[in-house]
C-alpha positions as CSV (number, residue, x, y, z in Angstrom):
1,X,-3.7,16.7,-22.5
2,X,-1.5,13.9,-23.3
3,X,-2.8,10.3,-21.6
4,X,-1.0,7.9,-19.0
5,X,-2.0,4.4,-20.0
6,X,-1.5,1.4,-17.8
7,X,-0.5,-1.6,-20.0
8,X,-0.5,-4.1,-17.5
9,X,0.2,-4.5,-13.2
10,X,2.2,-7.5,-11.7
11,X,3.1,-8.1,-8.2
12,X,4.6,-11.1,-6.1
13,X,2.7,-13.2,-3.7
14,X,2.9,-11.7,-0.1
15,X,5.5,-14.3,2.0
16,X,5.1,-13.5,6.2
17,X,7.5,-11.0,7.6
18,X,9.3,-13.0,9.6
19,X,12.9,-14.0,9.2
20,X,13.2,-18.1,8.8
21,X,9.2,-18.2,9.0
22,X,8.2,-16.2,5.8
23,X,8.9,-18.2,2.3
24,X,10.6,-15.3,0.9
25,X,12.2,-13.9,3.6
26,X,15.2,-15.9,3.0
27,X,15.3,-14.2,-0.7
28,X,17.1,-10.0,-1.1
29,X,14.6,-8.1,-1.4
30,X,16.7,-6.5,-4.8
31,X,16.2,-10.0,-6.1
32,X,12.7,-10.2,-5.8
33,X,12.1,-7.0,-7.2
34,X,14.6,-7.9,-10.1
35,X,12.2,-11.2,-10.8
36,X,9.1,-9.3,-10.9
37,X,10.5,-6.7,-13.6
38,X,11.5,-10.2,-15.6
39,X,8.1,-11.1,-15.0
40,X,6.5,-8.4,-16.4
41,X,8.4,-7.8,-18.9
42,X,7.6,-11.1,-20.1
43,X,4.0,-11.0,-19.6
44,X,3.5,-7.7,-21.7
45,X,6.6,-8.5,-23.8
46,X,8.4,-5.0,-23.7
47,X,11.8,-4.4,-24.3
48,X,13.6,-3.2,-21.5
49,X,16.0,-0.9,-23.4
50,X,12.9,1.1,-24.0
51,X,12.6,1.9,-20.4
52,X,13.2,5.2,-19.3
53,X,12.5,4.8,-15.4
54,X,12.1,2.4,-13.1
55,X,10.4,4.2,-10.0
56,X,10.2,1.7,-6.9
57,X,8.5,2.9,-3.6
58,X,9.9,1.8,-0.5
59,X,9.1,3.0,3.3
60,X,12.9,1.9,4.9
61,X,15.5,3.2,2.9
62,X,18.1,1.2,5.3
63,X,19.5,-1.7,5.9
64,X,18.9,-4.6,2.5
65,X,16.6,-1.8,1.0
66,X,19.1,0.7,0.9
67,X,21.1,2.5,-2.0
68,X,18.4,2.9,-4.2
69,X,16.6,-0.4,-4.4
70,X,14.9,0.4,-7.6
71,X,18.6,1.1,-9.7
72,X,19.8,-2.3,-7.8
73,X,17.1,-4.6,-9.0
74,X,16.8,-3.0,-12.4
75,X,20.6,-3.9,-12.5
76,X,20.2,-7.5,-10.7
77,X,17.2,-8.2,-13.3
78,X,20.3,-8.1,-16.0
79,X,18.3,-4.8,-17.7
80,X,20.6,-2.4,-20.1
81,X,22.6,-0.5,-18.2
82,X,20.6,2.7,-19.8
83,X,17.6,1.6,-17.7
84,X,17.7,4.1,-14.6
85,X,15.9,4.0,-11.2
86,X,14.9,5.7,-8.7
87,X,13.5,5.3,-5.1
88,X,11.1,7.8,-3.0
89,X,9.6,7.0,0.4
90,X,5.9,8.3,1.2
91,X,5.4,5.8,4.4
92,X,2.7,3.4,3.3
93,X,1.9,5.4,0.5
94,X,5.4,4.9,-1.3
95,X,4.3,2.5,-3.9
96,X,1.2,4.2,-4.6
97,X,3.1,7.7,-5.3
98,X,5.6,5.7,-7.6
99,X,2.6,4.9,-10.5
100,X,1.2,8.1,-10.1
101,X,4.9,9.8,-10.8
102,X,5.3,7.4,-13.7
103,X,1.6,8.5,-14.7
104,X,3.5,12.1,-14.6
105,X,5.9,11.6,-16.5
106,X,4.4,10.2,-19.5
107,X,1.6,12.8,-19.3
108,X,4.0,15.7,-19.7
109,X,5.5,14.5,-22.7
110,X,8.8,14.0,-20.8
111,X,8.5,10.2,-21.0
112,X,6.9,7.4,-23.2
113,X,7.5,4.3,-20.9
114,X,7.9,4.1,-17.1
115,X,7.4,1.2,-14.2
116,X,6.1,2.4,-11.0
117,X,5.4,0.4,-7.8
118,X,7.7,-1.1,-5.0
119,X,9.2,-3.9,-2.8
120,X,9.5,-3.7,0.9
121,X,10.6,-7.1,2.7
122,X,9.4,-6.8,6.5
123,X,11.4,-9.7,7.4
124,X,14.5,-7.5,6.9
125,X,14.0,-4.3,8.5
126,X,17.3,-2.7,9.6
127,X,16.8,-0.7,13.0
128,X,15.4,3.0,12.5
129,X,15.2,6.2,14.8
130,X,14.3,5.4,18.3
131,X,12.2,8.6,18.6
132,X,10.1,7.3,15.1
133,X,9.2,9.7,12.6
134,X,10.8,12.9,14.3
135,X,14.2,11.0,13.3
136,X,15.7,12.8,16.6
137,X,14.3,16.2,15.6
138,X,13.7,18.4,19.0
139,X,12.2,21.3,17.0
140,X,9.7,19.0,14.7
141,X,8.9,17.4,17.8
142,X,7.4,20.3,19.8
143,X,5.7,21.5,16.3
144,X,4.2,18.1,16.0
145,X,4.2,15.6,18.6
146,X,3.9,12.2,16.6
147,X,2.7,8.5,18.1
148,X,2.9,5.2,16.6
149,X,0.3,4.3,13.9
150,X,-1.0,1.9,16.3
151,X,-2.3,4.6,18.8
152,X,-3.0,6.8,15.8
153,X,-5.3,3.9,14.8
154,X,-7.1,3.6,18.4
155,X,-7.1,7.5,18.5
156,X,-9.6,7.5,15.5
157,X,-11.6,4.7,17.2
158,X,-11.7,6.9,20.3
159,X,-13.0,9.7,18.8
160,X,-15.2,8.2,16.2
161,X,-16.8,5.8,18.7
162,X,-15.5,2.1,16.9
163,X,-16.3,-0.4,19.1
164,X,-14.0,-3.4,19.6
165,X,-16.6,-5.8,17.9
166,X,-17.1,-3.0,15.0
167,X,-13.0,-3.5,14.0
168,X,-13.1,-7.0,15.1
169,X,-16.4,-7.6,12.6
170,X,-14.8,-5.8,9.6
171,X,-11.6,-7.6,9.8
172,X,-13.4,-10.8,9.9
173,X,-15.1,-9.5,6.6
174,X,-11.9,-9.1,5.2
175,X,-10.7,-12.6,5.7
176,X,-14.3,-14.7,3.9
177,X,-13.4,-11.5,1.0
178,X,-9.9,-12.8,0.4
179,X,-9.9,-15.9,1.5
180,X,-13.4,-15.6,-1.6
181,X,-11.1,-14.2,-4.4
182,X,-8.0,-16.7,-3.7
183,X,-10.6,-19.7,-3.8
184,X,-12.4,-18.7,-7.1
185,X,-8.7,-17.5,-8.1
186,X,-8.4,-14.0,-8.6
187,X,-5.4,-12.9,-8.5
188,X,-3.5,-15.5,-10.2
189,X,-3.3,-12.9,-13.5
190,X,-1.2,-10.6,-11.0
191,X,0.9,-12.9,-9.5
192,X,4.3,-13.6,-10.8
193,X,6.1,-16.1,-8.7
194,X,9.4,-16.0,-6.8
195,X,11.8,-18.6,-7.1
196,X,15.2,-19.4,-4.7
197,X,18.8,-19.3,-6.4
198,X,18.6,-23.0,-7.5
199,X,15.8,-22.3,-9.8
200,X,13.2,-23.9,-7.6
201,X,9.8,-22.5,-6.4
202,X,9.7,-20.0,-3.5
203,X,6.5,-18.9,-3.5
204,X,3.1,-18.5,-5.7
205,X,0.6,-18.0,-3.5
206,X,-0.3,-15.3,-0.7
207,X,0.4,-16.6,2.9
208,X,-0.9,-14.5,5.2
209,X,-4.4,-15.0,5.1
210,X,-6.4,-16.6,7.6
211,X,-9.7,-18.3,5.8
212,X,-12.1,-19.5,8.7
213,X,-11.4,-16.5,11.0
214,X,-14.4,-15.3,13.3
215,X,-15.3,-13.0,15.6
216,X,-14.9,-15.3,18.5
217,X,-11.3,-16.3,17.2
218,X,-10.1,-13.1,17.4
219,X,-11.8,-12.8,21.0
220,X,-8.6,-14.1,22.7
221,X,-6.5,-12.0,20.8
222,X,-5.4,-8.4,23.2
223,X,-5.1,-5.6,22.2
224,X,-1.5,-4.4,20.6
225,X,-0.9,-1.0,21.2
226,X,-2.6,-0.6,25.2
227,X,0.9,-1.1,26.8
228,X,2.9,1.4,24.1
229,X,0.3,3.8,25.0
230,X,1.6,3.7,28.4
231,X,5.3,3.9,27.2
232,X,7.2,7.5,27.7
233,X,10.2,8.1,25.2
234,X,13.2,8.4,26.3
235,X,13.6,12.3,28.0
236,X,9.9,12.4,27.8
237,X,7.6,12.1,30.8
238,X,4.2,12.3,29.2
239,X,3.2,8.6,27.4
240,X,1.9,8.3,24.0
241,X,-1.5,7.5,24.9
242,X,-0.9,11.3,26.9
243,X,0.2,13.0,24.4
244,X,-2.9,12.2,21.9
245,X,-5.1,13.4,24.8
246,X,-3.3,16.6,24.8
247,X,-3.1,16.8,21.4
248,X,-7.2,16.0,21.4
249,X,-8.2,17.1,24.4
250,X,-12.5,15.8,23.9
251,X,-11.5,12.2,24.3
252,X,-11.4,11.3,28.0
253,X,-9.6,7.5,27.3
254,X,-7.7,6.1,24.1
255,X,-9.9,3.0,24.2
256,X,-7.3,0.4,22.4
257,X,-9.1,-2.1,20.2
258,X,-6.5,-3.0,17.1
259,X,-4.5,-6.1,17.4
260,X,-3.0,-8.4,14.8
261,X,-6.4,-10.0,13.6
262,X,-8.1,-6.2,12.6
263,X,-4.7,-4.3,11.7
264,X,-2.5,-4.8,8.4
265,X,-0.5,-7.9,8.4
266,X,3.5,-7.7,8.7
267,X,4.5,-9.5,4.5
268,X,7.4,-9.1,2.3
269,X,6.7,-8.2,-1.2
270,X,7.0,-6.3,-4.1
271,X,4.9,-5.1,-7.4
272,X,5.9,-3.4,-11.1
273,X,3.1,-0.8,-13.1
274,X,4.0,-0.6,-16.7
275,X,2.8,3.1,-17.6
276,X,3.2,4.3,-21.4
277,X,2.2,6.7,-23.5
278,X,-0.8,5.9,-26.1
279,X,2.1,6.4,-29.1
280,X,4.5,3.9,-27.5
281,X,1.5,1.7,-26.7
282,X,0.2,2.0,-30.3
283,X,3.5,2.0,-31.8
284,X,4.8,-1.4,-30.0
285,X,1.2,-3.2,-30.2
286,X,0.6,-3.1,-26.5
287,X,-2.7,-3.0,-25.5
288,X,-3.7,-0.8,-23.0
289,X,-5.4,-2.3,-19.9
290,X,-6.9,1.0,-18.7
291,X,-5.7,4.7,-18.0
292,X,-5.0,6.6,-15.5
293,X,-7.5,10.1,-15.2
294,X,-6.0,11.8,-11.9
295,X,-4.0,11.2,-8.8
296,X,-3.8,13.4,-5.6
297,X,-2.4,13.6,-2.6
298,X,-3.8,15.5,0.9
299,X,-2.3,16.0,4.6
300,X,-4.3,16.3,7.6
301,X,-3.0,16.5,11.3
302,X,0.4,14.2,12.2
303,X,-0.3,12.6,15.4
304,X,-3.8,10.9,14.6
305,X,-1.9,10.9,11.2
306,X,-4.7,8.2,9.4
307,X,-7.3,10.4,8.5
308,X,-6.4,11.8,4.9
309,X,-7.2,9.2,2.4
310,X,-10.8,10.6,2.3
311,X,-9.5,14.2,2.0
312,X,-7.0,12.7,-0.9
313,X,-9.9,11.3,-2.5
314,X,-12.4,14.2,-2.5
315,X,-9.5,16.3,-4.0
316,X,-8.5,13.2,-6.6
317,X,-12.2,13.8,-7.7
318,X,-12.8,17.5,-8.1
319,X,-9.2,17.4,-9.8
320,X,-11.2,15.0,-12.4
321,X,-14.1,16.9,-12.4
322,X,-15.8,13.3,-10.9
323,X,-18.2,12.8,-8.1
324,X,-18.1,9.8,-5.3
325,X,-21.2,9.0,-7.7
326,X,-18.9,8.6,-11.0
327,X,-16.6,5.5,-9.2
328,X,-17.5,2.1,-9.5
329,X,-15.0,0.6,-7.2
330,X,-12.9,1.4,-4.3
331,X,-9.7,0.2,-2.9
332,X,-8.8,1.5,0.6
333,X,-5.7,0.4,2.1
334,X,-6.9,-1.6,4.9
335,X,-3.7,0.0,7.5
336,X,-6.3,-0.8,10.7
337,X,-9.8,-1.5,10.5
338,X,-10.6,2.0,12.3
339,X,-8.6,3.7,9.0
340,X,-11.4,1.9,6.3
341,X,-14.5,2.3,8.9
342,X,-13.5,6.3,9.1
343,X,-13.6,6.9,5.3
344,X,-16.6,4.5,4.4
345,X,-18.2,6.8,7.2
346,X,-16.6,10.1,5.8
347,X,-17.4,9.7,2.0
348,X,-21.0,7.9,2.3
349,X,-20.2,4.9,0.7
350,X,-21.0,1.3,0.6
351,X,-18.9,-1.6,1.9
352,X,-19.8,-3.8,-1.1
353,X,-18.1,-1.7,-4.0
354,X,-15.0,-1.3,-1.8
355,X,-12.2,-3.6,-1.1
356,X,-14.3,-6.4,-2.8
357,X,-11.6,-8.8,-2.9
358,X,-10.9,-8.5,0.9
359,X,-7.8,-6.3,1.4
360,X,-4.2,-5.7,4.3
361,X,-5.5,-7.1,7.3
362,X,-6.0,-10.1,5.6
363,X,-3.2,-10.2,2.5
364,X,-0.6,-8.1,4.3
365,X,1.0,-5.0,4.2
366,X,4.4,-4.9,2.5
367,X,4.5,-1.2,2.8
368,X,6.6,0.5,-0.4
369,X,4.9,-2.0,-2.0
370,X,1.0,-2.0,-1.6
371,X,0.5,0.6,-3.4
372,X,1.0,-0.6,-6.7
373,X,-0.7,-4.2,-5.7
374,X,-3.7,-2.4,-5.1
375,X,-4.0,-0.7,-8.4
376,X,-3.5,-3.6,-9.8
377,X,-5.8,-5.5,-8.1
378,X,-8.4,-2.7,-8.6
379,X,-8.0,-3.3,-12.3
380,X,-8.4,-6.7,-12.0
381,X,-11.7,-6.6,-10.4
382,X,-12.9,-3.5,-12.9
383,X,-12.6,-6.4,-15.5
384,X,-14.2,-9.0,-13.2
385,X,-17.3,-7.3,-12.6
386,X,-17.4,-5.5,-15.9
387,X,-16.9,-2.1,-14.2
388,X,-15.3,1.1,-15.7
389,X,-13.8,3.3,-12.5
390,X,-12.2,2.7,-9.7
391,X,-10.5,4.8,-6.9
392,X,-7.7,3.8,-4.9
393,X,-6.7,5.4,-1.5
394,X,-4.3,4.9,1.3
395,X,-3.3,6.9,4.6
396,X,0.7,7.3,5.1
397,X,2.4,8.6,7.9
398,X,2.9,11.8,9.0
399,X,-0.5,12.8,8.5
400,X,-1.1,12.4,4.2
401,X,-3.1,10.2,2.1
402,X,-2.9,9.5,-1.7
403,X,-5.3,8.6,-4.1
404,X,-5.3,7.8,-7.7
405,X,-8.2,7.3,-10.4
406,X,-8.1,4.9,-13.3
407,X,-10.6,3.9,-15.9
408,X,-10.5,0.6,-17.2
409,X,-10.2,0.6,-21.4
């Protein structure tokens, strides 16, 4: 079987979501992407005319991410108009999806050199359905009931018994990790910078973190999700919280403990996988960085909807003919603490070989676009620590997780 080698994984710095607050939010979203295809292009030196894909994940679709955001950067980055692109939308696990298609290409044979990865600027969100992931669908609705993530999140910390000071205690973890890495200067390799029209610096650095964050600094925080639980859609008459416990009918109370200090942090950003065959690789003297052995993909029930990155994982490994044993590393999109406690609990594993470099609740979340910054930022630490595998996984909405393997070379 042909090989999928990863040549090298850039991303911009994660700038707050919020309009007039974040230092990128000012920036189109198209534009960003279209500086962070420059910059990786010149990092690896590539030629862009050699391009056959550019495959951006994105979780809006609407609004400045619409009309195929990955054709409308590759265009604003001044590419050959022979350069396509293409954008799919797997909730949070967008990005993520887009380097293991570009993996899947170039191990059929059908391609030799494809960028995966993704942009999403949550500063700019466009409204969406009122009724959430149903889009207004009756029919889906009665098959499925679905909730916001939020209650989704306190759901699983209902069921699996998190305390308030066990998601408060991880997230305050994540913070000293990241707050570590960008001290001691980690991810400086992946960063490529954002600058405004005039040519002057936007951002560099990633400016959601909180270093200094405790447990009783988060004490005050309440709870973000208690009062949607108590919310009834519109021609409804049970509340969200309601329909869970229907839906799961051993949990007595949704006991709501995610806020903004334990739960995925609202960024814009965007990040670019170069993916290649070994003979364009070879061929063009690019050295590979590592390669990519499988990918999966696994749904479990939609209304608790977080539960499947373990199940993608489990599959991602018997696919590769691996155990839990054979990785090194893990990265585990931190969505809400609850998410990461669930599959440390479910696959057995150790907090210190996964998310070593702290991870979303305290970098951000810029949906479309984590994906890729997490494989990235895998590889970065599989060189760090002079490790050869990592796994990365990540739960998406309506009730799927991916997961994708690489081996550093």
């Amino acid at each position: 079987m042909r090989e999928a080698w990863i040549i090298d994984a850039v991303r911009s710095p994660r700038g707050r979501g919020k309009p007039g607050v974040g230092s990128l939010s000012h920036i189109h979203p198209q534009r960003a992407m279209a500086q962070l295809l420059n910059g990786l292009k010149d990092k690896v030196g590539f030629d862009p005319a050699d391009i056959e894909d550019v495959v951006a994940g994105c979780g809006t679709g609407s609004g400045d991410h619409a009309h195929d955001i990955a054709r409308m950067s590759v265009l604003d980055a001044g590419w050959p108009l022979s350069v396509t692109g293409v954008t799919l939308h797997r909730f949070c696990g967008s990005g993520q999806q887009a380097v293991n298609f570009a993996a899947m290409g170039v191990i059929s044979g059908m391609q030799e050199a494809v960028i995966g990865g993704g942009v999403e600027f949550m500063s700019r969100y466009a409204p969406l359905h009122a009724n959430g992931f149903h889009a207004n669908n009756e029919h889906l609705f009665k098959l499925h009931p679905q909730v916001p993530q939020g209650i989704s999140a306190d759901l699983i910390a209902s069921i699996e018994g998190f305390s308030r000071e066990d998601v408060d205690s991880y997230a305050v973890e994540s913070q000293a990790r990241a707050a570590l890495a960008i001290e001691e200067g980690r991810f400086k390799n992946a960063i490529v910078p954002i600058f405004n029209e005039d040519g002057s610096l936007a951002l560099d650095r990633d400016e959601h973190p909180r270093p200094g964050t405790t447990l009783e600094s988060m004490e005050g925080l309440k709870p973000s999700f208690e009062a949607m639980g108590n919310h009834t859609m519109e021609g409804y008459t049970k509340t969200f919280d309601e329909m869970a416990k229907e839906r799961y009918p051993d949990v007595s109370e949704i006991v709501h403990v995610h806020h903004a200090g334990n739960s995925s942090g609202v960024v814009d950003g965007a990040s670019a996988v170069l993916v290649t065959s070994p003979e364009y690789a070879k061929a063009h003297g690019l050295k590979p960085r590592a390669r990519i052995r499988m990918s999966a993909t696994a749904g479990t029930e939609p209304l608790i909807m977080l539960t499947a990155p373990a199940p993608a994982a489990q599959r991602c490994l018997e696919k590769a003919g691996m155990t839990k044993n054979d990785i090194d590393l893990w990265e585990i999109n931190e969505a809400f603490a609850a998410v990461v406690l669930k599959f440390l609990k479910d696959m057995d594993i150790s907090h210190d070989v996964m998310n070593v470099d702290g991870g979303a609740i305290a970098l951000g979340h810029p949906i479309g676009a984590t994906g890729g910054m997490l494989i990235g930022t895998a590889l970065d630490q599989l060189e760090r620590l002079d490790k050869q595998t990592a796994l990365i996984a990540m739960c998406t909405g309506g009730g799927m997780g991916t997961a994708t393997i690489i081996e550093r070379m």
